[in-house]
Backbone as CSV, one residue per row, in Angstrom:
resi,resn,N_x,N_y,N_z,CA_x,CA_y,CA_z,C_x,C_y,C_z
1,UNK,-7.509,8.118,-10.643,-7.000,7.493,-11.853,-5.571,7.001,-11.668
2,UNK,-4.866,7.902,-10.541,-3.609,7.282,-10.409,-3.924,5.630,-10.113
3,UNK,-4.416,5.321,-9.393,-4.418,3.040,-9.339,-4.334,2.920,-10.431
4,UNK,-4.313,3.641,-11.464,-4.213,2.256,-12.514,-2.586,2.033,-12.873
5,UNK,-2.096,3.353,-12.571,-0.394,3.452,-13.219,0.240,2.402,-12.193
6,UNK,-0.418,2.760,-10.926,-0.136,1.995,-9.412,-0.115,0.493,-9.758
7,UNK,-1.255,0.058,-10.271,-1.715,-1.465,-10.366,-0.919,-1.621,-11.042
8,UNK,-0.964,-1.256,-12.422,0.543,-1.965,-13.428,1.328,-2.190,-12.694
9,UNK,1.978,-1.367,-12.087,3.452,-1.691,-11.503,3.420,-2.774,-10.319
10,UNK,2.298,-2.803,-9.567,2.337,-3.787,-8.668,2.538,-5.212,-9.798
11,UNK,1.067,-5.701,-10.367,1.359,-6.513,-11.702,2.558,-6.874,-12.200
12,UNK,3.309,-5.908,-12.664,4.521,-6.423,-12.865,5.434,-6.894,-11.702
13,UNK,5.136,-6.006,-11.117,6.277,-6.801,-9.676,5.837,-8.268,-9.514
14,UNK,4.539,-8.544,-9.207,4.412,-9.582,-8.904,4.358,-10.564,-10.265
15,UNK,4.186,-10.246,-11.090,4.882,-11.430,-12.324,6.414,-11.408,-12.057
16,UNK,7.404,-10.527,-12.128,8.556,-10.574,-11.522,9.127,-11.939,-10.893
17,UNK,8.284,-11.588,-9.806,8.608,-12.129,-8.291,8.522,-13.835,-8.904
18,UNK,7.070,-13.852,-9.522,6.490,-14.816,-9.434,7.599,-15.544,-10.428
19,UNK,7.959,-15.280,-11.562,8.515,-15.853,-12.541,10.182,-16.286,-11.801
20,UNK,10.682,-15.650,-10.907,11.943,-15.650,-10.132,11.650,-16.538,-9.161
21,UNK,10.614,-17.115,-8.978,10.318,-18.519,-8.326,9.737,-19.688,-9.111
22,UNK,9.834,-19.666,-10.404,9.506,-21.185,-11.326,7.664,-20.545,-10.885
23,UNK,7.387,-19.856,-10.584,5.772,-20.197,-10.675,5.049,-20.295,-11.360
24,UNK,3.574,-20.928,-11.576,2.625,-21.158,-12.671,1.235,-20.595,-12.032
25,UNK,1.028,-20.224,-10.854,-0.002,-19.657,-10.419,0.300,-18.994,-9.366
26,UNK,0.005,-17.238,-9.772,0.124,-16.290,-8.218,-2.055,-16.223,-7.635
27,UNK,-1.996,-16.776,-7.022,-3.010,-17.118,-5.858,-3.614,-16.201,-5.139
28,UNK,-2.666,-15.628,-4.265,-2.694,-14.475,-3.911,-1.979,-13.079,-3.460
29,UNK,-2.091,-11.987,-3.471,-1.245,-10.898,-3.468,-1.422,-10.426,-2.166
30,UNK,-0.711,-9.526,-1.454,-1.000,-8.641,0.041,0.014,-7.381,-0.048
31,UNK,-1.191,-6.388,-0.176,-0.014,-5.031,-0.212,-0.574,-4.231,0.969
32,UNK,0.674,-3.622,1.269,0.486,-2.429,2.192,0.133,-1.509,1.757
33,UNK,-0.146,-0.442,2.404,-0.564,0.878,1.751,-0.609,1.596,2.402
34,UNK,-0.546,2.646,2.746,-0.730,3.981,3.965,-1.739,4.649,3.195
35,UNK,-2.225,5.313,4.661,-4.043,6.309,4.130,-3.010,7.266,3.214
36,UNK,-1.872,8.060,3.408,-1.373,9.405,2.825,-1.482,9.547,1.327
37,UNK,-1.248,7.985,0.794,-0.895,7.309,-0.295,-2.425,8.052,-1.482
38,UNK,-3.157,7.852,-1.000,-4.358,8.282,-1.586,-4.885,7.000,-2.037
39,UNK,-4.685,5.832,-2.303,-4.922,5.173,-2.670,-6.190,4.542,-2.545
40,UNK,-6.815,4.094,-3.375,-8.387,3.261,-3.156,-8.072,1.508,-3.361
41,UNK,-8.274,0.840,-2.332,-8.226,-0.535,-2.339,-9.261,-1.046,-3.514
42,UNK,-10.188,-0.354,-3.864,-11.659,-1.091,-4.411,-10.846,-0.957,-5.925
43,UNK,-10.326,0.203,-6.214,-9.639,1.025,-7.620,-8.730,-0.134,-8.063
44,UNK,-7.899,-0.040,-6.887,-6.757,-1.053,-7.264,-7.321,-2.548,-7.500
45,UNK,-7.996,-3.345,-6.475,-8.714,-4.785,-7.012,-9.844,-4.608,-8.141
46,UNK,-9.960,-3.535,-8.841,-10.723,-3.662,-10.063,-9.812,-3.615,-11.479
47,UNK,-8.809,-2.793,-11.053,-7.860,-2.805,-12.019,-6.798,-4.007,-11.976
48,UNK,-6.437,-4.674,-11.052,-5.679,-5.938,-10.989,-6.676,-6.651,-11.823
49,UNK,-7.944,-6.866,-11.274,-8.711,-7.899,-12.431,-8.491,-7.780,-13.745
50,UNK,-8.502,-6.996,-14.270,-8.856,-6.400,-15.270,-7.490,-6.425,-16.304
51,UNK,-6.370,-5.918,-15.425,-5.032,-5.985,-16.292,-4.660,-7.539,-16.116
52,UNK,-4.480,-8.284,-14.893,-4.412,-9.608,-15.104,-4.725,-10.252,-15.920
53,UNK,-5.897,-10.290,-16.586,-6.421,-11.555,-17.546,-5.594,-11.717,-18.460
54,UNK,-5.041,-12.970,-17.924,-4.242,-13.760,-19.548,-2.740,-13.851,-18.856
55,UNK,-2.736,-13.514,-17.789,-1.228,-13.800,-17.425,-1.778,-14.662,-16.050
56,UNK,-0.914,-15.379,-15.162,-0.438,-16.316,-14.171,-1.086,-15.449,-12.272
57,UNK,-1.281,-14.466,-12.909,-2.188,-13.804,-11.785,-3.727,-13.388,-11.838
58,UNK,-3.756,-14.088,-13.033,-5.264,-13.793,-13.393,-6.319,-14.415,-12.412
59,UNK,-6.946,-13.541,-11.409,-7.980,-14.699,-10.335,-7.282,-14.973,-9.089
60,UNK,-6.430,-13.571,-9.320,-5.773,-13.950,-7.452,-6.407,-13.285,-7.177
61,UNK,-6.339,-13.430,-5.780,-7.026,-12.410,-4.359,-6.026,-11.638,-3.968
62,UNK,-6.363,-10.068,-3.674,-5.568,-9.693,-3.673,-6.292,-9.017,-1.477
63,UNK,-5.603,-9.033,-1.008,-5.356,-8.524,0.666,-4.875,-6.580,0.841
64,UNK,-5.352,-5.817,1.497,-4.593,-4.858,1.511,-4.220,-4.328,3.536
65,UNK,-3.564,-4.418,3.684,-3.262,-3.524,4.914,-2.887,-2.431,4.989
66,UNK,-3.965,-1.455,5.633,-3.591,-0.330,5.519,-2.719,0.380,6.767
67,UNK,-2.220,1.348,6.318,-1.202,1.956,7.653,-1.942,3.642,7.763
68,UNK,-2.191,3.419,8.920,-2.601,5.070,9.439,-1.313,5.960,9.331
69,UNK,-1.891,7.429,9.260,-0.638,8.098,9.114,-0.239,9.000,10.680
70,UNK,0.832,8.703,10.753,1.425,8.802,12.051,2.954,10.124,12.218
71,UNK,2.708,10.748,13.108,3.847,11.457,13.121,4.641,11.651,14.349
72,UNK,5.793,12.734,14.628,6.330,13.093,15.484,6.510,14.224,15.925
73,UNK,6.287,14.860,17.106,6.703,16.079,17.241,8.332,16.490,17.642
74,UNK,8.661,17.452,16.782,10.357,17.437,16.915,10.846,18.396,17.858
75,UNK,9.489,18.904,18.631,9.509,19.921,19.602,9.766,19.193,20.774
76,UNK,8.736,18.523,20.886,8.667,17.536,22.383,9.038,15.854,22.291
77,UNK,8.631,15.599,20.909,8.783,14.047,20.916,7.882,13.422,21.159
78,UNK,6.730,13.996,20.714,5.854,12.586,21.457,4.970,12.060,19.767
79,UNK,4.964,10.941,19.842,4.339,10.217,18.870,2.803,9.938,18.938
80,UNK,2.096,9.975,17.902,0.922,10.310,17.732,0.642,10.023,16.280
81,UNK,-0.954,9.444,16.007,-1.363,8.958,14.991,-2.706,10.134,14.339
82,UNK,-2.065,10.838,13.690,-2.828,11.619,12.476,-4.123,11.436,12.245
83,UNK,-4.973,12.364,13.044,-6.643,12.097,13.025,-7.314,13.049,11.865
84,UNK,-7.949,12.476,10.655,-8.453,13.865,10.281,-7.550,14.856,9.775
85,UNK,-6.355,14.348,9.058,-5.360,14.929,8.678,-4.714,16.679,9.122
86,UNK,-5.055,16.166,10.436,-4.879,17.522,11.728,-3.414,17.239,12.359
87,UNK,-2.365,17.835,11.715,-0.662,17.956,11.627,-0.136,18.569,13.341
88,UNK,-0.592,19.216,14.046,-0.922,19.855,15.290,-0.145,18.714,16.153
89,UNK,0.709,19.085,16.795,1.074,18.288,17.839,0.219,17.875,19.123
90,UNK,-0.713,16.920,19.483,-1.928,17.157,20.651,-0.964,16.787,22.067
91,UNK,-0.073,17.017,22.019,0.920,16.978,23.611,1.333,18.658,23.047
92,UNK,1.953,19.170,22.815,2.227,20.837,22.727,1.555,21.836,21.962
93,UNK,0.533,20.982,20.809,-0.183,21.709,19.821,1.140,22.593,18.539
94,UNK,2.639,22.144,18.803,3.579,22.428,17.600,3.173,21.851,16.449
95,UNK,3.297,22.715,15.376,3.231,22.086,13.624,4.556,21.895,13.933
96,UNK,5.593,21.767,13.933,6.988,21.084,13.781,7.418,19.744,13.451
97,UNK,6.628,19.085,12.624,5.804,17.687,12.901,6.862,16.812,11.922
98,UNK,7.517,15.299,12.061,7.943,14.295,11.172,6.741,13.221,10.843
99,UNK,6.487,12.968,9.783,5.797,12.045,9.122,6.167,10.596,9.393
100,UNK,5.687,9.852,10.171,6.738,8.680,10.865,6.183,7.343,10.006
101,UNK,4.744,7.562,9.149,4.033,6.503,8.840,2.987,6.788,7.980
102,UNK,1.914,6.677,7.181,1.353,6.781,6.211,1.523,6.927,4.803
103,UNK,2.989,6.820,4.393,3.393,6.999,2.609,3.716,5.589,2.616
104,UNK,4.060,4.454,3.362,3.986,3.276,2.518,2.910,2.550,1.389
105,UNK,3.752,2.374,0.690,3.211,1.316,-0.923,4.061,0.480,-1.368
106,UNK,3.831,-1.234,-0.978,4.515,-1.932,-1.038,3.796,-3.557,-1.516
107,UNK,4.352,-3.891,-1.599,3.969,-5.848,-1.893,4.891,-6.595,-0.499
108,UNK,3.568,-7.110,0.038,4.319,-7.631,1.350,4.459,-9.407,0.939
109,UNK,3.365,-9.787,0.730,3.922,-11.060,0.469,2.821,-11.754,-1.225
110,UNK,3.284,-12.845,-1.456,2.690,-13.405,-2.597,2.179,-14.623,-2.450
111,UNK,1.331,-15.481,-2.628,0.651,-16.488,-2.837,1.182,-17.293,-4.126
112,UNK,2.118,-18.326,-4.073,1.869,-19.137,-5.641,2.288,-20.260,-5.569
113,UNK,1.902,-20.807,-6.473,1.909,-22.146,-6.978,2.949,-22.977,-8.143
């Protein structure tokens, strides 16, 4: 249920954006997202439809790229991408671990007219 608080705020950003460029049609949207995020791509493009209608983004396409979640070991250093949300360092097997990648949530670029 969190996408929907999520979607508003994207929505507004991108009316924002859009209105801070003279625009009359946002086209299309592209957000990032990391797996950590919890986020559902399907959640979020049902709720963009849905809150859109009647404003200047109504009937965009919206793109998502997702980011795997990735960490560091602060024992040894070696970088490694988060399988199966298994925190374990697989060069020393240390939990001592930095989160290097998977909490992004962002608007990367916009489509308009």
């Amino acid at each position: 249920m969190h996408e929907l608080a999520v979607t508003e705020e994207i929505l507004s950003l991108v009316l924002s954006e859009a209105n801070k460029n003279s625009a009359t049609k946002v086209k299309h949207v592209k957000l990032v997202i990391g797996e950590m995020t919890g986020i559902v791509n399907e959640s979020v493009s049902f709720y963009f439809n849905e809150i859109s209608k009647g404003t200047i983004a109504e009937g965009a396409t919206l793109s998502f790229k997702r980011i795997p979640a990735a960490g560091r070991c602060r024992d040894c250093g070696y970088q490694f991408e988060v399988k199966d949300f298994v925190w374990a360092c697989p060069h020393c097997e240390s939990l001592n671990i930095n989160i290097t990648a998977g909490k992004e949530l962002y608007l990367e670029s916009l489509g308009v007219i």
